[in-house]
C-alpha positions in Angstrom: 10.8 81.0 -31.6 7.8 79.7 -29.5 5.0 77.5 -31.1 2.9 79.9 -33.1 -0.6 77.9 -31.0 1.0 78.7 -27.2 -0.5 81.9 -26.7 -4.1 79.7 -27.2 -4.1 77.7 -24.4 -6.8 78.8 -22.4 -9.5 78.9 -25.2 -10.3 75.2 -24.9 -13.0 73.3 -22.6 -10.9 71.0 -20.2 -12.2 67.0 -19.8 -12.7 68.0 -16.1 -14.3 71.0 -16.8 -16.8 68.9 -19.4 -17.6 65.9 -16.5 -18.2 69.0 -13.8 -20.7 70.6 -16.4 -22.4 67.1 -17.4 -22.7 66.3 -13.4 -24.2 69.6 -13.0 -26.5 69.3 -15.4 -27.1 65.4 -14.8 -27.9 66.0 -10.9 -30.7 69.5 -11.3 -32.4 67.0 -14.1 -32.8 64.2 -11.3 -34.4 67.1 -9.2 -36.3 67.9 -11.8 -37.5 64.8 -12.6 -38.1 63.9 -9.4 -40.2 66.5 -8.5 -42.3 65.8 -11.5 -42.9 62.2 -10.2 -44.2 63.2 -6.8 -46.4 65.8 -8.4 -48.0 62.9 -10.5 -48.0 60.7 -7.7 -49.9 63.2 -5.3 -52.4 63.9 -8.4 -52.9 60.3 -8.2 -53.5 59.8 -4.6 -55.5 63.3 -4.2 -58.1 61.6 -7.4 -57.8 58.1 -5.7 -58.8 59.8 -2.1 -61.8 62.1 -4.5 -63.4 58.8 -6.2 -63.3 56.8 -2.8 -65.1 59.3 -1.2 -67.7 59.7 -3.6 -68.0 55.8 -3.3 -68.4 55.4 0.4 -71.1 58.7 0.3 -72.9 56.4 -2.5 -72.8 53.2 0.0 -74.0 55.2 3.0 -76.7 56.7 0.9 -77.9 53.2 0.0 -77.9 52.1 3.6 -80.2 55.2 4.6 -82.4 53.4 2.3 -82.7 50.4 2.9 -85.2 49.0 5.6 -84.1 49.0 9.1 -84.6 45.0 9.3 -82.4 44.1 6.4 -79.2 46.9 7.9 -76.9 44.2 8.0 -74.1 41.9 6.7 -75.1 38.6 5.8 -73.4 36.0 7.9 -73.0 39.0 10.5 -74.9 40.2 13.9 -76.7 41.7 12.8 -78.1 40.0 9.6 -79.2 42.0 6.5 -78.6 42.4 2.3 -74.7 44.0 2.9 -72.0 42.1 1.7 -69.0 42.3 4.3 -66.1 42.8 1.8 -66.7 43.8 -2.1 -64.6 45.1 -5.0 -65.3 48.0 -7.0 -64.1 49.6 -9.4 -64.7 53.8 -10.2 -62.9 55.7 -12.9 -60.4 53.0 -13.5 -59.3 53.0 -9.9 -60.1 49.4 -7.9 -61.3 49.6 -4.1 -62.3 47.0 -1.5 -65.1 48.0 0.1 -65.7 46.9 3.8 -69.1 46.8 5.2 -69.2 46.4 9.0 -72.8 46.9 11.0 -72.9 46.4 14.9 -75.9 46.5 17.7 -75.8 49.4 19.7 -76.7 48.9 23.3 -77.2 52.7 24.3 -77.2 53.3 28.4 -79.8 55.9 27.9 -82.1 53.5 28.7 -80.0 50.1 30.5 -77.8 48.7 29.5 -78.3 44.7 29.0 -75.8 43.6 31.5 -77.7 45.9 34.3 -74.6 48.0 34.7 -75.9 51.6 34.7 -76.8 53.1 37.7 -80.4 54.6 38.3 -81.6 52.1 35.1 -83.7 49.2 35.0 -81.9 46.0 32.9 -82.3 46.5 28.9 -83.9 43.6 27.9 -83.8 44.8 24.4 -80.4 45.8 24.2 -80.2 46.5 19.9 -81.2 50.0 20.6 -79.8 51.1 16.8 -77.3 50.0 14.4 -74.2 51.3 13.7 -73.0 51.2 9.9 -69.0 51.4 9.0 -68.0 51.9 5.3 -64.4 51.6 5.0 -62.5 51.8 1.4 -59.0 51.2 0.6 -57.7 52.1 -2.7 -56.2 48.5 -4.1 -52.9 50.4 -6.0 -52.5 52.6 -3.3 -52.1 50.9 -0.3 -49.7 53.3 1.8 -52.9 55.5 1.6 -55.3 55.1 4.6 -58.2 53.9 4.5 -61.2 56.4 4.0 -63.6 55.7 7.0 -67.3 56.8 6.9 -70.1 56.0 10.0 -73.7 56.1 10.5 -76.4 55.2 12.7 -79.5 53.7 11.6 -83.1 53.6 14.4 -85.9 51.8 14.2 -89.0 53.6 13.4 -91.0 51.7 16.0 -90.6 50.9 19.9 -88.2 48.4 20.6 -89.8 45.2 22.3 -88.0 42.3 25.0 -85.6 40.6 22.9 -85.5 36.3 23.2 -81.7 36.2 22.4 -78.6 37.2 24.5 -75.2 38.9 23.9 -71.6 37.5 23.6 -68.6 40.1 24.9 -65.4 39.2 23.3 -62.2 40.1 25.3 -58.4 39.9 23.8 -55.8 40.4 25.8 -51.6 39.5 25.3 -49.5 37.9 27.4 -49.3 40.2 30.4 -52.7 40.7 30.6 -52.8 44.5 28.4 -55.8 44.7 26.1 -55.1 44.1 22.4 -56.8 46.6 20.2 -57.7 46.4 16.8 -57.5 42.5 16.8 -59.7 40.7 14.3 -62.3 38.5 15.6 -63.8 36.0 13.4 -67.8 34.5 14.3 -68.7 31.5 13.2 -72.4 29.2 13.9 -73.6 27.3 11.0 -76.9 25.8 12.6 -78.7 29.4 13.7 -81.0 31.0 11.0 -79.5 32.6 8.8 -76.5 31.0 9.9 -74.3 33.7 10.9 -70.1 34.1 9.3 -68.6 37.5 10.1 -65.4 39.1 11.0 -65.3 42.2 13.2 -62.3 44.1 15.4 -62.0 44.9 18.5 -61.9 48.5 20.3 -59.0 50.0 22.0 -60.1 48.1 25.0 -59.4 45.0 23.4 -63.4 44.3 23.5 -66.0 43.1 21.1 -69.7 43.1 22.1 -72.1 41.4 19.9 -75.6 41.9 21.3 -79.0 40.7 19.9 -77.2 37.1 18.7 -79.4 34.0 18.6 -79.2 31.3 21.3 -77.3 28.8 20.7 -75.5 25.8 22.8 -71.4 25.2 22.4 -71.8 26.0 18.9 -70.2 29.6 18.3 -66.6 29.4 16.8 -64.8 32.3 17.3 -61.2 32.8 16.3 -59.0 36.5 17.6 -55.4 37.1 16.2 -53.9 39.9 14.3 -51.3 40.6 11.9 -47.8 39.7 13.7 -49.6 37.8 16.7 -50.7 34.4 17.5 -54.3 33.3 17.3 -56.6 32.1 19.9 -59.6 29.8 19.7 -62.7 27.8 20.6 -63.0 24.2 19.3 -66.2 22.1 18.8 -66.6 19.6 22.1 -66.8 15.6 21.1 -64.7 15.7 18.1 -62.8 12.1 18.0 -59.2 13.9 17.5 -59.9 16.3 21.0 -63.2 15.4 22.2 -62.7 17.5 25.3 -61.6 21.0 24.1 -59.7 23.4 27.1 -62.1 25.9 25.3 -65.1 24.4 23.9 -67.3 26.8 21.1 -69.2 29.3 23.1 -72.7 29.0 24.5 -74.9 32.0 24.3 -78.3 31.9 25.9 -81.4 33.9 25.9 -81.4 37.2 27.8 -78.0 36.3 29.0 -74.4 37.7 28.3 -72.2 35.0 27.6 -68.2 36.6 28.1 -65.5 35.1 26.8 -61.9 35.7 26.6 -58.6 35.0 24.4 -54.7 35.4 25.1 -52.7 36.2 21.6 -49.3 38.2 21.4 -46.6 38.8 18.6 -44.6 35.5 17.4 -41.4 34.8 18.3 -38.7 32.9 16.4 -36.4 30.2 17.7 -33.1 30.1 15.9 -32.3 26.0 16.4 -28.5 24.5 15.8 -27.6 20.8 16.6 -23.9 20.9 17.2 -21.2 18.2 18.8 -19.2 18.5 22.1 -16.6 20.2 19.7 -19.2 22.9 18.3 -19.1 21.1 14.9 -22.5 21.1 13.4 -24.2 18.0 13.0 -26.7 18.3 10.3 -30.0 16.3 9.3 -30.8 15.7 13.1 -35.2 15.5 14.0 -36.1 17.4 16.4 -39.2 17.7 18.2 -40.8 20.9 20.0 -43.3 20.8 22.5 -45.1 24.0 24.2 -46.8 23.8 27.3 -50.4 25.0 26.3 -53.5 22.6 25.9 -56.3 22.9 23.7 -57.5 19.7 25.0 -58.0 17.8 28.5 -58.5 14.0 29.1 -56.5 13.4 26.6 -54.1 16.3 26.9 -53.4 17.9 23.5 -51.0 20.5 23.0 -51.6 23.9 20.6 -47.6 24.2 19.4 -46.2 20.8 18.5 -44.0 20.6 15.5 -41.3 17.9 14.3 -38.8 19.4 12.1 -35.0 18.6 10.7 -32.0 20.4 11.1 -30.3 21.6 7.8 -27.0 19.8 6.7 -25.4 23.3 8.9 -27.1 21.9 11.8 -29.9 24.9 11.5 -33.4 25.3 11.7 -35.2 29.2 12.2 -38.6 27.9 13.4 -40.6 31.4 12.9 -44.4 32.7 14.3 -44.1 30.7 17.3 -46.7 31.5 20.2 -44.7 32.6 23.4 -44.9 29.1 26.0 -42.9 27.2 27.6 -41.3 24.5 25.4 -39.6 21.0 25.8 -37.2 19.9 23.1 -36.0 16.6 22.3 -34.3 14.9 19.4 -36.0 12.4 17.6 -33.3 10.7 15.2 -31.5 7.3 16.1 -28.3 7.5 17.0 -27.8 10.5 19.3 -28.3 11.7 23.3 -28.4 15.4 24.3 -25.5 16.0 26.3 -26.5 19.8 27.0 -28.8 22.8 26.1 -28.4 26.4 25.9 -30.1 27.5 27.3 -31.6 25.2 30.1 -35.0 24.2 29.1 -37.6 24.4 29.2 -37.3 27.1 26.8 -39.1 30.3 28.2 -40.4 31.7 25.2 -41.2 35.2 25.1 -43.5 37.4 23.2 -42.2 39.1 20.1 -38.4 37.6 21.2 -35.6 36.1 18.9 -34.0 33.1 20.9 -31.1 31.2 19.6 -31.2 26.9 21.1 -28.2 24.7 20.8 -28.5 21.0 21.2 -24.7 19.6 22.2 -25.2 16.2 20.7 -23.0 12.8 21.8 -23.3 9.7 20.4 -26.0 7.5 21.6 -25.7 5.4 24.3 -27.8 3.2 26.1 -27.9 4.6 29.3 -26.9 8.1 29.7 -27.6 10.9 32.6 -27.7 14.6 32.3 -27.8 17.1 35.3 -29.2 20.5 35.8 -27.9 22.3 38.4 -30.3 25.8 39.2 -30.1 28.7 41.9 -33.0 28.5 44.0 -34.0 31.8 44.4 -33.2 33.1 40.6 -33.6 29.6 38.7 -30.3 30.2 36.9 -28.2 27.5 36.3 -24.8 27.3 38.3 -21.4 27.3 37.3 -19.0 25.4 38.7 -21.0 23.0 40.8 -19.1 19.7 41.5 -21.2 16.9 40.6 -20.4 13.3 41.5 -22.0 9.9 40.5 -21.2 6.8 42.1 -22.5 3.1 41.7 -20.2 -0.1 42.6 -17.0 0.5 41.1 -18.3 3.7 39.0 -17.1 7.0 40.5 -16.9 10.2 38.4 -16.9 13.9 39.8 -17.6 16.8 37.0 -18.3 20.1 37.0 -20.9 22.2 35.3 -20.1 24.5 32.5 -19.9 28.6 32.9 -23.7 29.8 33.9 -23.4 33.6 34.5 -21.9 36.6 36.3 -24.0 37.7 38.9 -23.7 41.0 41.1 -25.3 41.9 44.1 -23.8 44.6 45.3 -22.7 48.5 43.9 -21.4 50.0 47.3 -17.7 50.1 46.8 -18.3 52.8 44.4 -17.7 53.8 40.9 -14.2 53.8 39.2 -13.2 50.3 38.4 -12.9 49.0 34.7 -12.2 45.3 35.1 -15.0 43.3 37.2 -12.7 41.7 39.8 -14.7 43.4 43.1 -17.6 42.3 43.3 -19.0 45.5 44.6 -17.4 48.3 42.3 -18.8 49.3 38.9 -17.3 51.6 36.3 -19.5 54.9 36.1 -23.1 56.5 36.8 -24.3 59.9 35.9 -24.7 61.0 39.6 -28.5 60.5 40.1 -27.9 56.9 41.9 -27.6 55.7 45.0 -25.8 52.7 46.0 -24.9 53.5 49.5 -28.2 54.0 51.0 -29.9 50.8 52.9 -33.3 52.4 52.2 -36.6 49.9 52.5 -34.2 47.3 50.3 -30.8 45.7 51.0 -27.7 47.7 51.4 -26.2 48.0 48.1 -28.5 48.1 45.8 -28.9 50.5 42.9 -31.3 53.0 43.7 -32.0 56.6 42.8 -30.6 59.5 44.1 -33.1 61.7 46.9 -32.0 65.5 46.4 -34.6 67.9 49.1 -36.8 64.9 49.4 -37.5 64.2 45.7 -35.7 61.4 43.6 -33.9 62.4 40.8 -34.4 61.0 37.5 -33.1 59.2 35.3 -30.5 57.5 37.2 -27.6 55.7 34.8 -25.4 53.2 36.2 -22.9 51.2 33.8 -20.6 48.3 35.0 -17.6 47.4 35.2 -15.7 44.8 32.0 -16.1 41.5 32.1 -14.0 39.6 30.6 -14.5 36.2 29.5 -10.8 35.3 28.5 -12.1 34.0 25.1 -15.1 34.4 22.8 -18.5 33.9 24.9 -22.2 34.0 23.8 -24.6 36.0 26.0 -27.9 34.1 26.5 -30.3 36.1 29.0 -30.4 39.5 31.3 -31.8 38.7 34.6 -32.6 40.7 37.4 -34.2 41.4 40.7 -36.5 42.2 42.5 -39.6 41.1 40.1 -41.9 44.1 40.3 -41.6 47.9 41.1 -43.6 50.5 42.4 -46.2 51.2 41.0 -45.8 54.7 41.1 -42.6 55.0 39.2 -44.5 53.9 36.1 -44.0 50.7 33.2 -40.2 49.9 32.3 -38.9 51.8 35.5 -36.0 49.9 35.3 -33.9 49.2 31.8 -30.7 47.7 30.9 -28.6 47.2 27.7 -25.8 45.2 26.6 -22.5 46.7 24.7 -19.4 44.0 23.9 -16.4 43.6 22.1 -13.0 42.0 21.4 -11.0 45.0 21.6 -12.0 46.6 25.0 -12.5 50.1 23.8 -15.6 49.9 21.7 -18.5 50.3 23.9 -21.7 50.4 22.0 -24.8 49.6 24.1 -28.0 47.9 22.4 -31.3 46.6 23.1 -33.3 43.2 21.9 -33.6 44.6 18.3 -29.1 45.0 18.6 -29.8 48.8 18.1 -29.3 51.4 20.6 -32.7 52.7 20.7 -33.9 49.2 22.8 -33.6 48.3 26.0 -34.4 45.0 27.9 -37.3 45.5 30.2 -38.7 42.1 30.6 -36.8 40.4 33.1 -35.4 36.9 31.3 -34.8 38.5 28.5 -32.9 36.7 25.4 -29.9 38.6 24.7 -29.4 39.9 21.2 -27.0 37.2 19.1 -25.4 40.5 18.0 -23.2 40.2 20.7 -22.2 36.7 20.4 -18.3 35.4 20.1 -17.0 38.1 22.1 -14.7 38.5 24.8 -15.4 41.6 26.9 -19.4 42.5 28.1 -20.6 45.5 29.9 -24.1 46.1 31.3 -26.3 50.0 31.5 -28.7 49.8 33.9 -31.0 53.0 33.4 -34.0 53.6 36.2 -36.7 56.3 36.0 -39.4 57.2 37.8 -42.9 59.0 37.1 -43.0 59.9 40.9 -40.6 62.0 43.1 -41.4 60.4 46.1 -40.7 56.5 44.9 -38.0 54.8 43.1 -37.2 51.5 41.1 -34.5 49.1 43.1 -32.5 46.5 41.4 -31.0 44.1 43.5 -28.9 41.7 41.7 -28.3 41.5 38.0 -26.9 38.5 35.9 -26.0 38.0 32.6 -25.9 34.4 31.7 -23.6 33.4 29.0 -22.0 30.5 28.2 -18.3 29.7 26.4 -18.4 27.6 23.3 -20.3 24.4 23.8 -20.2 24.4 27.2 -23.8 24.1 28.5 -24.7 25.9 31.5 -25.1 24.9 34.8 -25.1 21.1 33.1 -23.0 17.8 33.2 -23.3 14.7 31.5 -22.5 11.1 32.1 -22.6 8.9 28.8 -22.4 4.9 28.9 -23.7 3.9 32.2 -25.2 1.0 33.8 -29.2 0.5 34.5 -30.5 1.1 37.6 -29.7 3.1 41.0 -26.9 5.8 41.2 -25.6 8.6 44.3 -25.2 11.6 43.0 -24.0 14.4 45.5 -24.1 17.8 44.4 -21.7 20.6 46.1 -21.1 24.4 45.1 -19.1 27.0 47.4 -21.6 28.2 49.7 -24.8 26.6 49.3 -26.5 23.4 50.5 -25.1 20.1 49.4 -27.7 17.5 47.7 -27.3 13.6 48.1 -29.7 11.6 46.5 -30.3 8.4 44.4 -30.8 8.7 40.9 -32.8 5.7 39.2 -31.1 5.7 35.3 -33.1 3.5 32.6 -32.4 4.6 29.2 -31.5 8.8 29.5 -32.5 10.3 32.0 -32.5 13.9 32.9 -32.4 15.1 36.8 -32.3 18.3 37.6 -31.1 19.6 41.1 -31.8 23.3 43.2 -29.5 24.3 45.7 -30.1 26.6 48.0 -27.5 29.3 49.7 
């Protein structure tokens, strides 16, 4: 007879059927939740934006108030009773309050520089005052900032004013207008003595009219968040009594203009490694950039002396772009190569790995650069030989880069092995067409007289027959048309080990960059592979002109083999021949005078 409880199975509430309920239940609470946390957030925001409001209305109210004289932050152009930058507190909520007044120089009637046509010259150029109350809620800072304006006038005429104006110009490194940059103003020996911090306008300008004279004694300081700074310095000081920008001068019923060059930082990613790409830790090293702050003697702005970690690695971070030297400083060691070649070409807003290839110290050593004339790159495979008396050694310089020239054979070949052959485009380039370039070259496609765009052009494999680090993207010509508009021509970079996976990236290692600046440092992202292919993209803003690129050449380099560099350890004082030689390009012969180490670096020419 069967168990009197088996027709009562299915009465019972399973385990799964209990989990699916609780998960149910568990995930429309979250929602609920959730949405009850936004609603309190947004309450909080929408009372934080009410209360700020009401306070910058109250601070505007008590400018209207004040006499026109004392409209004004003290320390600022110009001076008054306002403090620049308070704290406040309404309803429990804490706000900074920023207080920023500015001269007005109106062209209705001149302008002080004489640049309005049909106007005489303003010689009282404060025609009224401009008051900015700007409050950010302290506990809320995703919020932006509530922004309230006014303009305060005299009540009387205006009359000739004794003291002058100072226009304030930031610009980055190729020359674009920085907006929103802040601008510091310092002068401690005018009365009041003035201490202020303004920004500049989308034009990357700052006028300050109406400021007292003063000679070489205005500090000013421009940088923003992210970039480097820029600055004057007072003349005769004993450490640089002859500042490459002295404090500014302003005089009376002049304009005194003065500009700065700042940019985002850059990091340099520093290894000290041996011949054998084992890390040799604890090593001084000292970096030098190119740019003085002071002449007779010449002082430079970057200089820093760091230490390699016991891993051989330093990240050196908010560095200015220049052009830096590198040398190591501890006892004991001689650079036997660099990658890359210095000096180091640092870019704006760039990540750029630098190995030093360390050998033991000796006390006369010689290291050899061997460059392209025309691109600057180094070469590979250059024969360089070094002879004194009995001394006689030939060697040749490590892997530089792969350079191509020419696209006319055609698309359809994977493996880089002709030189003039390149995997795919999309149809909209032209690679036949001598047009006003060299034969060749990659150039958009002209369809009824009109160029189409974009064109996309990506190579063929390269393959380095063992892991390889990518250094820089170079290319040529140097400029474009105009007409065809910024970043006309674009590449990226896509590598692997398997030669399948082709993923193409930019300088941030995502696929939403591309490299635009010619020189570019290539993402370390792509570092120890084997197989590299290039995407040239070019675009134009104009149908009747197109982008060209030339020649194109990764530079990479295999291991610790240093590019386009040999080096000759333990050698005798005094005068060597060295004789240079690579496949198709003009031979050098020279003498080489060695005392201590000595770097020399050689250009050949095709």
């Amino acid at each position: 007879m069967a168990p009197w409880c088996a027709g009562r199975r299915g009465a019972g509430i399973s385990l799964v059927g209990v989990v699916i309920a609780v998960g149910i239940f568990a995930f429309f609470s979250a929602g609920i939740y959730g949405a009850y946390v936004l609603m309190i957030r947004l309450n909080a925001q929408n009372r934080a934006t009410v209360v700020g409001l009401q306070l910058a209305q109250e601070k505007l109210e008590l400018v209207r108030n004040l006499p026109f004289v004392d409209i004004g932050v003290a320390g600022g152009v110009p001076s008054g009773v306002l403090q620049q930058t308070e704290e406040a507190s309404r309803d429990g909520i804490n706000f900074t309050i920023t207080t920023t007044v500015r001269n007005i120089d109106d062209p209705y009637d001149g302008d002080f520089g004489g640049t309005v046509p049909g106007k005489p010259r303003d010689l009282a150029p404060a025609d009224y005052k401009r008051v900015e109350i700007r409050i950010r809620c302290v506990v809320c800072p995703a919020d932006p900032p509530i922004l309230l304006t006014t303009n305060a006038v005299p009540k009387g005429l205006e009359g000739a004013s004794a003291n002058g104006a100072l226009f304030i110009t930031v610009f980055d490194a190729n020359g674009q207008a920085v907006p929103q940059a802040t601008v510091r103003v310092q002068n401690p020996d005018v009365s009041p003595p003035i201490d202020f911090i303004d920004t500049t306008d989308n034009g990357g300008r700052l006028q300050i009219v109406d400021i007292p004279p003063s000679v070489e004694r205005y500090e000013i300081i421009a940088t923003k968040s992210g970039y480097s700074s820029d600055f004057t310095l007072p003349p005769g000081a004993p450490a640089n009594p002859n500042p490459a920008k002295p404090h500014a001068t302003v005089a009376a019923q002049t304009i005194t203009e003065i500009s700065f060059a700042i940019d985002r930082v850059s990091t340099v990613n520093l290894a000290t490694v041996n011949q054998l790409c084992q890390a040799v830790g604890s090593v001084g090293v000292h970096l030098e950039g190119a740019k003085a702050i002071g002449q007779n003697p010449t002082l430079f702005k970057t200089v820093i002396d760091t230490t390699t970690a016991a891993n051989g690695r330093r990240t050196l971070t908010d560095l200015e772009w220049d052009s830096y030297s590198v040398n190591v400083t501890s006892a004991g060691y001689d650079i036997a190569g660099t990658i890359p070649l210095l000096p180091l070409n640092l870019l704006p807003n760039s990540l750029q790995n630098v190995t030093l290839v360390l050998a033991p110290n000796t006390a006369n050593s010689l290291r050899v650069l061997v460059r392209d004339s025309m691109t600057g790159l180094p070469l590979s495979g250059a024969q360089v030989r070094l002879q004194r008396g009995t001394f006689d050694e030939t060697r040749e310089t490590g892997k530089g880069y792969v350079r191509q020239t020419d696209w006319s054979g055609g698309a359809g070949q994977a493996l880089f092995t002709d030189p003039s052959r390149y995997w795919s485009d999309n149809g909209d380039v032209d690679v036949t067409s001598s047009g006003p370039g060299p034969g060749g070259s990659i150039r958009l496609r002209r369809l009824a007289g009109n160029y189409l765009t974009p064109g996309i052009l990506e190579s063929s494999t390269v393959d380095f027959e063992g892991p390889t680090n990518p250094v820089n993207i170079v290319w040529s010509p140097g400029s474009q048309p105009p007409e065809t508009g910024t970043s006309s021509v674009a590449f990226q970079i896509a590598s692997n080990n398997d030669n399948q996976t082709w993923v193409f990236r930019g300088p941030d290692g995502t696929a939403s960059t591309s490299y635009t600046v010619i020189g570019s440092a290539i993402n370390p992202i792509h570092n120890s592979t084997r197989y590299l292919r290039y995407r040239a993209t070019l675009t134009t803003e104009s149908a009747t002109n197109t982008p060209e690129v030339s020649d194109v050449a990764p530079t990479f380099t295999a291991g610790c083999l240093s590019p386009g560099q040999v080096f000759f350890p333990g050698l005798a004082n005094g005068s060597h021949d060295l004789t240079v030689s690579y496949p198709g390009y003009q031979s050098f012969t020279g003498a080489v005078d060695i005392s201590g180490d000595a770097v020399f670096e050689v250009v050949l020419s095709p």
